[in-house]
C-alpha positions as CSV (number, residue, x, y, z in Angstrom):
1,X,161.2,88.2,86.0
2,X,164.3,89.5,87.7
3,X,165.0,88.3,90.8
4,X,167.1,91.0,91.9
5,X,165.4,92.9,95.4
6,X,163.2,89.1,96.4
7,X,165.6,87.5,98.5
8,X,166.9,89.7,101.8
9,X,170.1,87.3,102.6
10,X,170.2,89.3,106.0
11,X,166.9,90.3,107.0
12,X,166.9,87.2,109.4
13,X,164.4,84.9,107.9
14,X,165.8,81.8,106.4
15,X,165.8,81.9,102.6
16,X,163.5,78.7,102.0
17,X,161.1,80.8,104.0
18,X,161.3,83.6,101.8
19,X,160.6,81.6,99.2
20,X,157.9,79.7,100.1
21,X,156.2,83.4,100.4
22,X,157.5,84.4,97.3
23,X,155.5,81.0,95.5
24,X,152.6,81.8,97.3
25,X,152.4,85.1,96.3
26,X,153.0,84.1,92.4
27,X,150.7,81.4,91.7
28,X,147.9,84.4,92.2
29,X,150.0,85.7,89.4
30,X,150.2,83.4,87.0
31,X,153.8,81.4,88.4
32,X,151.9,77.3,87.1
33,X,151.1,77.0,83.4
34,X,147.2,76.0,82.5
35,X,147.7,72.2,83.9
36,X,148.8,74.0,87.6
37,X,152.1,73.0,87.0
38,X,155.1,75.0,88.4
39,X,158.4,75.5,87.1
40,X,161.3,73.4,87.1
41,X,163.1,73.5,90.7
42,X,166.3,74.5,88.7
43,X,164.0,77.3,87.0
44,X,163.3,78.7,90.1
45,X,166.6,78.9,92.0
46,X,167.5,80.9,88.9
47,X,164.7,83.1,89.4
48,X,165.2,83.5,92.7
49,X,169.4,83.3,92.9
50,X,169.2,80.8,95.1
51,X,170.7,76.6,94.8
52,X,168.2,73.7,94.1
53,X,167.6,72.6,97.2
54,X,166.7,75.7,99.0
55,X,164.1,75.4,96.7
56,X,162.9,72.0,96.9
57,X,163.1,73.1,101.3
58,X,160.4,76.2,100.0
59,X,157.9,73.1,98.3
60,X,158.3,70.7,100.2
61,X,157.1,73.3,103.5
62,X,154.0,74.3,100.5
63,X,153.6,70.7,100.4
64,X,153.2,70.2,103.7
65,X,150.4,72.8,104.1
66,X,148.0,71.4,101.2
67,X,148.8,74.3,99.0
68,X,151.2,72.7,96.6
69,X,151.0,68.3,95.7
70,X,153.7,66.2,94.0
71,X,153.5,63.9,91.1
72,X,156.2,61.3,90.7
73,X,157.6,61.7,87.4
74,X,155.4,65.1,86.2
75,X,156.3,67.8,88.5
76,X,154.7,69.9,91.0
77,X,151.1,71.1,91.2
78,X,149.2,73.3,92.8
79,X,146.7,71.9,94.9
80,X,142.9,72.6,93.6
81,X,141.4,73.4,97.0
82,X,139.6,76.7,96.9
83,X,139.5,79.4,99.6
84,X,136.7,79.6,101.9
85,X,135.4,83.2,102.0
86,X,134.7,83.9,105.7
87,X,132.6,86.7,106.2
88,X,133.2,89.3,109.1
89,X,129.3,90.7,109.8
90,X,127.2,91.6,112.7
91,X,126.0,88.5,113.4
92,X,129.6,86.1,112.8
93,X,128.7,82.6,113.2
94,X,131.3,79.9,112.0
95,X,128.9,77.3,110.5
96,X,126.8,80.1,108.7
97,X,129.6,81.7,107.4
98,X,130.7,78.6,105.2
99,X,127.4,77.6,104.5
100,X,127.5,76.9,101.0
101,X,131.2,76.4,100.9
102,X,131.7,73.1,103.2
103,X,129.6,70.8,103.9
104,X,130.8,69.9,107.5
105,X,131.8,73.0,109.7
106,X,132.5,71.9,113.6
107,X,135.1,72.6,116.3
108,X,136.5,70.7,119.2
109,X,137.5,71.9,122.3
110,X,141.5,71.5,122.8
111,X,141.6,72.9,126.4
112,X,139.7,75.0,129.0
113,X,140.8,76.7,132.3
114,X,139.0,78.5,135.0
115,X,141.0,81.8,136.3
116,X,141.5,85.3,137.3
117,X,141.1,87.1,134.1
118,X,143.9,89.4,133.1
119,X,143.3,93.4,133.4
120,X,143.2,92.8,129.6
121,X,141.0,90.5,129.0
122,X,138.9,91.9,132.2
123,X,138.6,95.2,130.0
124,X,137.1,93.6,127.0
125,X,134.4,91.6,129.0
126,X,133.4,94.6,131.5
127,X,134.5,92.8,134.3
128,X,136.6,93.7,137.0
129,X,140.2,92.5,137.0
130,X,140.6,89.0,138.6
131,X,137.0,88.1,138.3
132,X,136.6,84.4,137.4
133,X,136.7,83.9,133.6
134,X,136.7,80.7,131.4
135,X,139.4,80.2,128.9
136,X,138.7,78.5,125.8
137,X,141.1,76.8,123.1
138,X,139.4,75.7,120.5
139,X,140.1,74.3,116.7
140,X,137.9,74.4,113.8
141,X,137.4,72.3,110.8
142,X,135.9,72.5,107.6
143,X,135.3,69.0,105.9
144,X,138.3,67.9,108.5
145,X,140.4,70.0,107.1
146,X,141.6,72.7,110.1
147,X,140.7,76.2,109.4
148,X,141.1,78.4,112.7
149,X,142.3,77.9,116.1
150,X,140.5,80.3,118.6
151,X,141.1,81.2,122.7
152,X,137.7,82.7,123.9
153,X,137.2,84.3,127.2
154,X,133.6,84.3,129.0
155,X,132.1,85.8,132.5
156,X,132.8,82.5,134.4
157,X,129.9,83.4,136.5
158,X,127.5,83.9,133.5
159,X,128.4,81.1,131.3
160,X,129.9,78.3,134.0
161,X,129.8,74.7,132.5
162,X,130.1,76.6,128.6
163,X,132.5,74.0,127.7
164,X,130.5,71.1,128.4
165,X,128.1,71.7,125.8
166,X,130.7,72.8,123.4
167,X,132.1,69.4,123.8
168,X,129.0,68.3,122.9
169,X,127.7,70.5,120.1
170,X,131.3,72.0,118.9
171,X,129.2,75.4,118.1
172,X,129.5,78.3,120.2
173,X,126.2,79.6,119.6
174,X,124.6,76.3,120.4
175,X,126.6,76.3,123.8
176,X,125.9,79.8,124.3
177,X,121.5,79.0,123.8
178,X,121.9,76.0,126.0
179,X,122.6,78.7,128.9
180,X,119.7,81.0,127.8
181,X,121.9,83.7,125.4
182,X,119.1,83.2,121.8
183,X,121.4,86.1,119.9
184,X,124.6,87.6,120.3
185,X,126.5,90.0,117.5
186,X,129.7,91.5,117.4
187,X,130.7,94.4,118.6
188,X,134.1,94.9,117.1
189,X,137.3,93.5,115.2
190,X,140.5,94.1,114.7
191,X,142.2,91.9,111.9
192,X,146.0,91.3,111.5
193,X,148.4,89.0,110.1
194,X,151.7,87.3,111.4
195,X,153.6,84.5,110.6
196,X,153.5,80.8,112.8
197,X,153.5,79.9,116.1
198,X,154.9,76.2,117.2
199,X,150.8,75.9,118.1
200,X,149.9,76.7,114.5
201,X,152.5,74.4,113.1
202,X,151.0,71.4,115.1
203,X,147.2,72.4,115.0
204,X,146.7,73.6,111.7
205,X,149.0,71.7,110.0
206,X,151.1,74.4,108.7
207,X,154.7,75.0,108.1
208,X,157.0,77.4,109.7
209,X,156.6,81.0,107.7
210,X,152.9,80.4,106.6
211,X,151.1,83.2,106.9
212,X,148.3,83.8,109.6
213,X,145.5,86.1,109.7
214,X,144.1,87.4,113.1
215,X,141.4,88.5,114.5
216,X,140.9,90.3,118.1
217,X,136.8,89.9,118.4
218,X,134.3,90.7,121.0
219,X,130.6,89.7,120.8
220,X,127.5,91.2,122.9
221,X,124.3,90.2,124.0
222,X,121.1,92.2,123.0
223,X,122.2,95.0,125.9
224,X,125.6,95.3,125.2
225,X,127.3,93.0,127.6
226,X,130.2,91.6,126.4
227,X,130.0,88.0,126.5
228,X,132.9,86.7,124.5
229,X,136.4,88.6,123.6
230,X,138.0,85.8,121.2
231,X,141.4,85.9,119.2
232,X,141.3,83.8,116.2
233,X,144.2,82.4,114.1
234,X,143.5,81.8,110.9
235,X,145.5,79.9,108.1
236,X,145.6,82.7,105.5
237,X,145.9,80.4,102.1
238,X,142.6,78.4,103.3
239,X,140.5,81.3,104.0
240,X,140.0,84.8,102.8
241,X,138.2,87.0,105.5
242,X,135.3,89.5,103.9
243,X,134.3,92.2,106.1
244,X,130.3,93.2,105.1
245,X,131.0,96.6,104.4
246,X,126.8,97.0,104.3
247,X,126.6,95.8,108.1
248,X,129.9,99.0,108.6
């Protein structure tokens, strides 16, 4: 393969970065041999025109995200974790969605505010803006291993004390049926993708340039109310997000 046209020396984003991308974006193509193997590091700063340790820089950050491991004395692998396929439906649930595919799926509650919500965020819940909302920063995990990092916004008035039993139960719909909501579904979402924040780097154990899918969410009860507007960061090489096209 030529490497001519990969690497964009002055498009701002640091070469090891590009490169990193680059791998990722290989091994769906066949870059490891049948063992998972990839190439030499001097085998790929000639593919890429680049020196050896602007290479090594690109593993070492795959490393650190579980997507690459390193064997002393054989080489680097690729790391046999499989994506989790996380359906986008009508009814979204985070433990249902990976049902089948983890066998632990909970989330912990990093931080919660009362305040004025933001015209924004008023909009997407109905409310007026500066009505009393609760904020929610929350992580998710998948047989430990972090998946999504989420801020959720409720009707403060509605769903006061919501973050107490999500301590508790680390499931949003168990919070939301301790309050009296039995069903919610979802309304709408917008997905998109972006690279790191310093949050990511720190919460999902990513490194800087990883790639991170988003989605902008709100969820209804059974007569349209808004009760939740979320945006959720996920770490695009551990899960794959399916939207039901039968639910469209």
């Amino acid at each position: 393969m030529s490497n001519a046209g990969v690497m964009e020396r002055r498009s701002g984003v640091a070469l090891w970065r590009q490169i990193a991308d680059r791998i990722r974006h290989e091994l769906r193509e066949g870059l490891a041999n049948h063992e998972g193997r990839l190439p030499p590091e001097m085998e790929l700063a000639v593919r890429f025109g680049v020196n050896r340790h602007t290479v090594r820089a690109a593993i070492r950050s795959l490393i650190d995200e579980g997507i690459l491991r390193a064997e002393q004395g054989r080489g680097t692998f690729v790391q046999s974790r499989p994506k989790l396929a996380y359906p986008i439906r009508r009814r979204t649930r985070f433990s249902e969605g990976l049902s089948g595919q983890a066998r632990k799926a909970r989330g912990i509650l990093l931080a919660h505010d009362y305040l004025p919500a933001a015209e924004s965020v008023a909009e997407q819940l109905g409310l007026k803006a500066g009505a009393q909302i609760l904020r929610l920063e929350t992580l998710s995990f998948a047989d430990g291993w972090p998946i999504s990092r989420a801020i959720s916004h409720f009707d403060a008035a509605r769903f006061e004390g919501l973050e107490r039993h999500f301590e508790e139960t680390g499931s949003i719909t168990a919070s939301f049926r301790r309050l009296g909501l039995e069903d919610y579904t979802r309304r709408e979402t917008a997905i998109t993708a972006q690279h790191t924040e310093s949050a990511d780097l720190e919460h999902l154990k990513l490194s800087p340039g990883a790639i991170i899918l988003i989605t902008q969410a709100v969820n209804v009860d059974g007569e349209g109310t808004p009760v939740q507007y979320s945006l959720t960061r996920f770490a695009a090489d551990r899960v794959e997000l399916q939207v039901d096209g039968r639910e469209i």
